[in-house]
N, C-alpha and C positions, 0 to 999 in steps of 0.2 A: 251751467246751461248747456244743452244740448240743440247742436247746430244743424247737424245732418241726421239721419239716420235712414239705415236701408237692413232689413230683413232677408233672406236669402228663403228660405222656411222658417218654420215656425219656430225654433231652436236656435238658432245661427243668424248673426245679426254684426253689424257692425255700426260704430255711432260718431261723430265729431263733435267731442265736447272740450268745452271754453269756460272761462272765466277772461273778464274785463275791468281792468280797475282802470276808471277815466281820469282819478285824479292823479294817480300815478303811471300811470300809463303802462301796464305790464299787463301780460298775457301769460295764458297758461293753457296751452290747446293742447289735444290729444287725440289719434284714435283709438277708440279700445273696440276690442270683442266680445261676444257674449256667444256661450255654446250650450246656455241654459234657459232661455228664451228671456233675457235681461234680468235675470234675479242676480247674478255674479258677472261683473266685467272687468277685460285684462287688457290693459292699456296695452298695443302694439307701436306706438311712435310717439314722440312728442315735439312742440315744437316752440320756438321761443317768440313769433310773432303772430299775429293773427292771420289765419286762415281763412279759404273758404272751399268746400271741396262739394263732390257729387262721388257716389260710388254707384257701380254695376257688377256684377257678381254672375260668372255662367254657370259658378257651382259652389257648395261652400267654402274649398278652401284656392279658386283662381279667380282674380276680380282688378278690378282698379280705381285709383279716386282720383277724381281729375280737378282741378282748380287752380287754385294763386295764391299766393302769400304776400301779406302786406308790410308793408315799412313804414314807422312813425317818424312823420316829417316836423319839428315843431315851428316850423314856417309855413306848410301847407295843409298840414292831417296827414291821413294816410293817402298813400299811393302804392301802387303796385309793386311790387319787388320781383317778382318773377313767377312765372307759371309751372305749376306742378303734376307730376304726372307719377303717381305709384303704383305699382303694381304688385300682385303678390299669388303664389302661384304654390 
């Protein structure tokens, strides 16, 4: 499933894609790139818990994705773990 996604042009793209398994509680997030306007995409990071992020881009290859990452509580759900901030240049 794809969470986020931002475009920069027509060509250049970048996307926050996930999977969620509720019963077993694991995740499998990512972001990838695409420099072919989404037919081919190349995972640039991945992460072991759920995310949520936004990106901005001033050009195709300097930008950032700013958000949070969550923590599975199995007393409360999730909560917040800490706020993220990438950047890539």
């Amino acid at each position: 499933m794809t969470e986020a996604i931002y475009f920069f042009n027509a060509k250049t793209g970048w996307a926050l894609k996930g999977r969620y398994d509720n019963l077993e509680r694991e995740s499998i997030v990512g972001i990838a790139r695409t420099d072919d306007g989404g037919d081919t995409w190349k995972v640039q990071k991945e992460f072991e818990t759920p995310i949520n992020l936004r990106f901005f881009f001033v050009n195709p290859a300097t930008g950032w994705a700013v958000g949070w990452q969550w923590e599975h509580n199995p007393s409360f759900g999730y909560t917040i773990l800490s706020a993220l901030i990438l950047h890539t240049s």
